[in-house]
N, C-alpha and C positions, 0 to 999 in steps of 0.2 A: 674829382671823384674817381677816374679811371687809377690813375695815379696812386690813389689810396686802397682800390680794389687788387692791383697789381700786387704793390708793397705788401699787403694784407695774405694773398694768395704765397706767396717767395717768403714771408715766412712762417705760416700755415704749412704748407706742402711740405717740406722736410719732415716735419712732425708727424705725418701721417704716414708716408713712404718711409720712414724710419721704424714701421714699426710700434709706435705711442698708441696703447691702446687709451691714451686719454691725454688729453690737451690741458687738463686742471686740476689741482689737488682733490685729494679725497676729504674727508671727514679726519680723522687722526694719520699718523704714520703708519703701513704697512710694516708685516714684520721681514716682507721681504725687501732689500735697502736697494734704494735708486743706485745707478751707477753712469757715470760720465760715459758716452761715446765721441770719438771726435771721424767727421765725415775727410772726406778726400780733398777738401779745401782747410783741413785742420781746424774745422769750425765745433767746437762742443758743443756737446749738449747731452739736457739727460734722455733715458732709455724710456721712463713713462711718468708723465707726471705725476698720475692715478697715485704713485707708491709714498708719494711727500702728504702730509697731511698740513690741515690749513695754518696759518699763521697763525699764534697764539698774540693778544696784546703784551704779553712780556717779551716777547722775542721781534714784535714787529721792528723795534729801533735797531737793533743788531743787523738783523735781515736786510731791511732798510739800507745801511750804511753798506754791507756788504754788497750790495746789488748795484749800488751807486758807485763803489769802487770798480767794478767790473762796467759800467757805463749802461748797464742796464735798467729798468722799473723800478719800482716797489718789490719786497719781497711779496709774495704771495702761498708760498708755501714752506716745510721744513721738514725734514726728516734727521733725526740724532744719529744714523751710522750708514747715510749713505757712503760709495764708493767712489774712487778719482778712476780716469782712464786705465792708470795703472794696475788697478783691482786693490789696490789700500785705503783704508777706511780714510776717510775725512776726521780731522781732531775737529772733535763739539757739531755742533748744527751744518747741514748744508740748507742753502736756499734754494728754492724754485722762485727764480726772477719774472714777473710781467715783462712781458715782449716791448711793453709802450711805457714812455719815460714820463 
């Protein structure tokens, strides 16, 4: 259980010291669009969850696969123009991945 309090905490804590005024999608997609940041270990991630709105069932299987190709969860959230690090739009959907697989 410590073990899982830790792990739970390491990756918690970035999301909050980063800045995320929210850990989970919202209701639809904001019109203002999520953008990738990558931290000082090159690890990405997005700016605030809050901006992706939630899964739709037509896009869960895309999501899905996409999230699994990067070795992460379930999709759980999406937004249609979020950003990359670079500040250029993503072609089609991005996902917001669950942290747990």
């Amino acid at each position: 259980m410590a073990t899982f309090k830790a792990a739970l905490i390491l990756l918690v804590l970035p999301l909050v010291t980063a800045g995320c005024t929210s850990i989970g999608p919202g209701d639809k997609p904001s019109p203002t669009p999520p953008h990738l940041l990558k931290n000082t270990a090159k690890v990405h991630y997005w700016n605030d969850a809050g901006l992706f709105g939630k899964i739709t069932p037509e896009l869960q299987s895309e999501g899905n696969a996409r999230c699994a190709s990067l070795g992460e969860g379930d999709a759980i959230g999406y937004h249609p123009h979020a950003k990359k690090a670079d500040g250029t739009y993503f072609e089609g959907n991005a996902y917001l991945c669950s942290l747990f697989n």
